[in-house]
N, C-alpha and C positions, 0 to 999 in steps of 0.2 A: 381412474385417477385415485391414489393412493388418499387414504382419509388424514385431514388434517388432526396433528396430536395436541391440537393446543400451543396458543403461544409462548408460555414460558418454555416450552419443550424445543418448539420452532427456533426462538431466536437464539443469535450465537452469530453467522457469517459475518452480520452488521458490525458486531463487534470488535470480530477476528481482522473486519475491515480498518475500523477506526484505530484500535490500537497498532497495526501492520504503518499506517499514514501518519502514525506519531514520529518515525524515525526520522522523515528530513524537513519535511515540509515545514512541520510545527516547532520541531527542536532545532533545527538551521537553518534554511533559506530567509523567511519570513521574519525570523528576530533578527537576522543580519542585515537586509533590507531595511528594517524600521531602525534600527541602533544606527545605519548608516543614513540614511537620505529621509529618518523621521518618518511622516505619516505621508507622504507625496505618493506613496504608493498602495495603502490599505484599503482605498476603498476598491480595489481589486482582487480583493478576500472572498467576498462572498459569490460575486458569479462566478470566480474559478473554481469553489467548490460544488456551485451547484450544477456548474458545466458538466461534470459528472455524471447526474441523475440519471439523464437517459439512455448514457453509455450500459450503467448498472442494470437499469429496468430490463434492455434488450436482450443484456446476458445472460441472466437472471431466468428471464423468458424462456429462453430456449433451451438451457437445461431444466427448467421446471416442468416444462412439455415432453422433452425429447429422451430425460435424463441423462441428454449426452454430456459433454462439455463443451463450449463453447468454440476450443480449437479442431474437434472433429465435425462443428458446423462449418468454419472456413475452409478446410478439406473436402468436404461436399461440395460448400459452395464452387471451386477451383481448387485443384491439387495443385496447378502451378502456384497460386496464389497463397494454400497453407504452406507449401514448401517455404516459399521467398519468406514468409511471418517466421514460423521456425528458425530459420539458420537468423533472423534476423535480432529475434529473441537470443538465442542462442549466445550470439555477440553479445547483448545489452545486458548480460546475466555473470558476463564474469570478472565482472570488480563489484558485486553486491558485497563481498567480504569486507569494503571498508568502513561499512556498518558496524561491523562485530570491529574492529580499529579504533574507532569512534568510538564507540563504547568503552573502548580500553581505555579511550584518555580519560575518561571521569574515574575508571578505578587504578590509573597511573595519580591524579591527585590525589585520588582518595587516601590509598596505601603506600605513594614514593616506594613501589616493590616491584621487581630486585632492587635493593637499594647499590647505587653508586651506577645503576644504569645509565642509559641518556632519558629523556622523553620522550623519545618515539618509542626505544627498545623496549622502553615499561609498555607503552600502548600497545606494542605489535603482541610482549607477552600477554596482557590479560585480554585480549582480542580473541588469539589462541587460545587462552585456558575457555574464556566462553564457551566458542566452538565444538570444543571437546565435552563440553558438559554438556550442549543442547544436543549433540549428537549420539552422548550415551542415553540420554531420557529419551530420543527417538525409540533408539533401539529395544528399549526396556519397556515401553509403553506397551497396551494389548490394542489396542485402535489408535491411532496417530491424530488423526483427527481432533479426539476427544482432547490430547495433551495438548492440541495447538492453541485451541480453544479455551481451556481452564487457563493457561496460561497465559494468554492476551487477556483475558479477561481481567486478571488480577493486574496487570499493567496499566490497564486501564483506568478500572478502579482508582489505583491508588494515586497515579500520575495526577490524575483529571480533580480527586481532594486534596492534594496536594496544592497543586496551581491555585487551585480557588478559592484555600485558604490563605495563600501567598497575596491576591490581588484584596483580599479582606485589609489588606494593611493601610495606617494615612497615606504615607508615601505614594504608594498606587494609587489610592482612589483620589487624590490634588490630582491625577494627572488624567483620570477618566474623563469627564467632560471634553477638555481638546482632543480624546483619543476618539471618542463616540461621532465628533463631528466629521474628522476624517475618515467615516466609514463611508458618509455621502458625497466624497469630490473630491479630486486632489489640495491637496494644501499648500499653496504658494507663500513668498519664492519655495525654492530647495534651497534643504540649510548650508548643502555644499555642491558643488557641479557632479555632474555625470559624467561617471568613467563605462567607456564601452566594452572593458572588462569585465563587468557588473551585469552583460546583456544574458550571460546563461543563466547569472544566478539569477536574474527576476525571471526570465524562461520556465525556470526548474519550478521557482514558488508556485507560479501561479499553475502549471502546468499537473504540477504534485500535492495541489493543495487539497490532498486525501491521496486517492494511488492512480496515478498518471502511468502513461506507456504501456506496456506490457506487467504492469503490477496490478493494473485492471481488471485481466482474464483471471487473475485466482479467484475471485469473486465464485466463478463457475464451479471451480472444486472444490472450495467450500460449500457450496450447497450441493454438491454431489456425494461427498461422504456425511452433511449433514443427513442426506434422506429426503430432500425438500421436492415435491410434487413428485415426478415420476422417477427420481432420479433413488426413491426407495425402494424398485425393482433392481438397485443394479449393488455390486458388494462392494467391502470398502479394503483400502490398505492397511494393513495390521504391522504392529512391530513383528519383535521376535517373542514376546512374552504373548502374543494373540494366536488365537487358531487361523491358518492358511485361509484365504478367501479368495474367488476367484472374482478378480475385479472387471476384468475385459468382459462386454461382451455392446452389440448391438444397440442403439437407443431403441423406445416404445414411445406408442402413439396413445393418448386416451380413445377410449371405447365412446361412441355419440350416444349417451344415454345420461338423461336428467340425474342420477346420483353423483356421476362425473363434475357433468357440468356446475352443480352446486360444489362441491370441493373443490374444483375454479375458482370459485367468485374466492371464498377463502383461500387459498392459496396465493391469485393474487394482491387480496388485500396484505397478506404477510409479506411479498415482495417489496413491496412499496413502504410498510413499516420498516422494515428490516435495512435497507438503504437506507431511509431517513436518520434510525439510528447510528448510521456509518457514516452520512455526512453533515447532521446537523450538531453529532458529538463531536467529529473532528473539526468544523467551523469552530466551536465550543473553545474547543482547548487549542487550538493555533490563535483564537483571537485574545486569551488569555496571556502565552508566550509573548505575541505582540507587544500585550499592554505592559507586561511587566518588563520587556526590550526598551518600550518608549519611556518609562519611568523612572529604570535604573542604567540600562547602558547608554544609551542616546544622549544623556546630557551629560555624560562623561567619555562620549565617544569610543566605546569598549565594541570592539567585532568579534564575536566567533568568528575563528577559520581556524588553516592547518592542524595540528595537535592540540587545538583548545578549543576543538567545537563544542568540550561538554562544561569545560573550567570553567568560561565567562558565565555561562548562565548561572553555574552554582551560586550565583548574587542574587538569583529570583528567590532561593531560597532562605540562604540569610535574612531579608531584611524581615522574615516573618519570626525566625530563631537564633540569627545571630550565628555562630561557627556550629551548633551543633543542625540547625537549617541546610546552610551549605554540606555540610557532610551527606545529609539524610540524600540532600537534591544531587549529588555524586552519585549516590548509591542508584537511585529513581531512574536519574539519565543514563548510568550504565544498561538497565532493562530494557527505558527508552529508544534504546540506538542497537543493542545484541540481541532483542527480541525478533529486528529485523530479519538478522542472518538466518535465526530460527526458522520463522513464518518462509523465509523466501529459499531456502532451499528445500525444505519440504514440499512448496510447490510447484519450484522449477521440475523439480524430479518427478512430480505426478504430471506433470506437460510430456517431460520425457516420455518417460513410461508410455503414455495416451497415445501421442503422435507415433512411437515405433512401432507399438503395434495396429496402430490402424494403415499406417504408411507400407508394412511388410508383414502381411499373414504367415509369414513362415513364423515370426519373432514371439508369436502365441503359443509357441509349444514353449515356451519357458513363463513359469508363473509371475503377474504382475508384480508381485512383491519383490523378485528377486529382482526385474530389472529398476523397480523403485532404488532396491538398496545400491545396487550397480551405479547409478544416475548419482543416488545420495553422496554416493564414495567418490568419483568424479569431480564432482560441485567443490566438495572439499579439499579435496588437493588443490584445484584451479585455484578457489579465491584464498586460500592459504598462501599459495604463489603470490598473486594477482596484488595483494596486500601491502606486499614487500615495497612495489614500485613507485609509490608517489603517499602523499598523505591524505587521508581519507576527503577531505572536500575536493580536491580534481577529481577522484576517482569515482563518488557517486555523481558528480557533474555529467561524467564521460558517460557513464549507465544512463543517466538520465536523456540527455541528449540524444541518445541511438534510437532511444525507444520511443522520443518526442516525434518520430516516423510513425510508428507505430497507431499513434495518439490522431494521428490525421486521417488512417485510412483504414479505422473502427467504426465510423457513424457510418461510412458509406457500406461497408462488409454487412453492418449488420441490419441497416434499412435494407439490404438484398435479402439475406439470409431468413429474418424473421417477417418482412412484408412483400417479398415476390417467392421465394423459395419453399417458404415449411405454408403458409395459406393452405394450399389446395392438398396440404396431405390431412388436415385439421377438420374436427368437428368445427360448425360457423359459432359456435358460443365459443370457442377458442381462440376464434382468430383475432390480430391487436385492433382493435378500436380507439387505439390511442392517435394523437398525432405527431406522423413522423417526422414533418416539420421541426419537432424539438431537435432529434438529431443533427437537421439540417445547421441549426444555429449552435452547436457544438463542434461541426465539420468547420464552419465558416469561421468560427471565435479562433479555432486550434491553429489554422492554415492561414490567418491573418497572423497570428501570433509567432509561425513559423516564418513569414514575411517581415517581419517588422524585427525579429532577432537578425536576418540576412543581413538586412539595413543595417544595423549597428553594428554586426560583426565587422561589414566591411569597411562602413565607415571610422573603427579602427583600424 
């Protein structure tokens, strides 16, 4: 087992997590939820975020041990079974582009550029100009990784001072005390009825409150180009400005000897931090967005949706500055929501990559990185395409929902995978002594959740 470097060295995934989970959850679903039906539904904030945890932990797991990635553990576990995840991913991955759309809308107000355009044609252009930027800083980088990393970082940063100098305000804080109470119970009446149109979007909040679906599994490759437990035996994907590195190869098993076993115990305490910072910073700043939804648009009945998921919020930051506020929160919310596309085709294309060639050994005579880039160039024509067809809140709805499949049959893949399957290859100081029970009340929450959406759908 690879020696722990320290943890300001270590963290970074948690992060890469948090700031990845700012794009809908906390910037859309959740302020549109509370601006519409108020606090009826927040105190369902919190166990959807922590519903997460043991998803993390187990994935976490098994590339810390295995240095694989977690999608070539469900290919062990069943190849029918990574097949059907793959093509299934595969679907749920191609309108992520209406992130980088979304994003355009906050610098379609910011800048009215091209001018005399519509407001969509502004959003679809600066959606595109993103694209094209996050895709040249791929290229240009020497470790991909590293840029994913710095850069979520500074989103995060600054997002998260941002907000919470925003909630610093009178205005905000008159409205905290009824906001804190609706954390413990729903708040009756509702200020308006329920529309069962409204069923995916509370589906999606609660489901993506941090990274639901298949936005779950990057967790794993993030800690596999970080280097984290054994996964520092294997190389990493490089731009074009990096030396060639051979990424593919076999996971490792730790060796059963006490210097091992103590870089365990560390290691898993970093797993465990390392999450916490990814869902107790995202609770952070969704419950923030919330409050400054219940404060400012809620008594004024203001909803993000279609072309103005980023405009309406630009009020969180006025009332802290007034018109140069709103500008700065245009600018914030553009990173907020184009950060996405960034983070998420970077690691569709590392899934790609991973699955081809473990699925066809022939596909390893060509080096990882070229089919990285191959994958990379793909992604981007699709949601480029993908963009055009509808405006960005169906279309991450549509992504969301595919994957909300996904989301129900992870607790059970990976209670197989890490407590019947990798045990008996493990030293006994390796194996989980945690209980897997937690998953079980994450299987049960998600597949209630998908029941009770059925309900409503049809009952529309």
């Amino acid at each position: 087992m690879p020696a722990f470097p320290g943890w300001w060295a270590a963290l970074g995934p948690g992060v890469v997590w948090m700031a990845l989970a700012q794009g809908s959850g906390e910037l859309i679903w959740w302020p549109y939820m509370v601006a519409k039906y108020g606090l009826t539904f927040l105190w369902l904030l919190a166990p959807a975020c922590l519903l997460q945890y043991p998803l993390n932990l187990e994935i976490g797991r098994y590339t810390l041990l295995t240095g694989e990635s977690i999608f070539r553990g469900f290919i062990r576990l069943h190849r029918g079974f990574g097949i059907f995840l793959w093509l299934l991913m595969s679907v749920s991955f191609l309108w992520f582009g209406a992130f980088a759309s979304a994003g355009g809308t906050a610098m379609a107000e910011l800048t009215h550029f091209p001018a005399g355009w519509t407001q969509r044609g502004q959003s679809l252009f600066w959606g595109y100009a993103s694209i094209a930027v996050f895709l040249t800083a791929i290229l240009a980088s020497g470790v991909v990784y590293i840029l994913i990393e710095r850069f979520m970082k500074i989103v995060a940063v600054v997002t998260v001072s941002g907000l919470l100098f925003a909630c610093m305000q009178t205005d905000v804080q008159a409205a905290l005390p009824d906001f804190v109470r609706g954390l413990f119970g729903p708040v009756q009446p509702m200020p308006r009825p329920w529309e069962n149109r409204d069923a995916s979007k509370l589906l999606t909040a609660i489901t993506f409150a941090g990274l639901g679906g298949f936005w779950i599994l990057f967790y794993s490759y993030w800690l596999r180009d970080k280097g984290a437990g054994m996964a520092a035996l294997a190389g990493r994907i490089t731009g074009l400005g990096g030396a060639e590195e051979a990424v593919f190869c076999d996971g490792f098993l730790p060796l059963d000897e006490v210097q091992s076993a103590g870089q365990w115990r560390t290691w898993r305490r970093f797993l465990s931090a390392d999450i916490l910072v990814g869902i107790i910073g995202n609770l952070f700043t969704t419950l923030m967005t919330c409050l400054l939804a219940y404060a400012l648009l809620f008594p004024k009945g203001l909803l993000p949706q279609e072309y103005e998921l980023a405009v309406v919020q630009s009020q969180f930051f006025a009332v802290s500055w007034g018109e140069i506020g709103r500008l700065l929160f245009l600018v914030v919310a553009a990173a907020f929501l184009t950060d996405t596309w960034l983070a998420t085709a970077d690691a569709v294309s590392r899934i790609q990559t991973d699955i081809i060639m473990t699925l066809f050994p022939g596909s390893r005579k060509i080096p990882a990185r070229r089919w990285y880039y191959l994958f990379l160039g793909l992604l981007t024509v699709i949601t480029s395409f993908t963009m055009q067809l509808d405006a960005p809140g169906p279309l991450i709805l549509l992504s969301a929902l595919i994957g909300f499949v996904g989301t129900i049959l992870f607790p059970v893949a990976l209670y197989l995978i890490n407590h019947r399957m990798l045990p008996p290859h493990l030293p006994e100081w390796a194996r989980p002594k945690g209980r897997p029970w937690l998953l079980g009340v994450s299987f049960l929450a998600y597949l209630t959740l998908a029941v009770l959406y059925l309900k409503a759908t049809l009952a529309g």
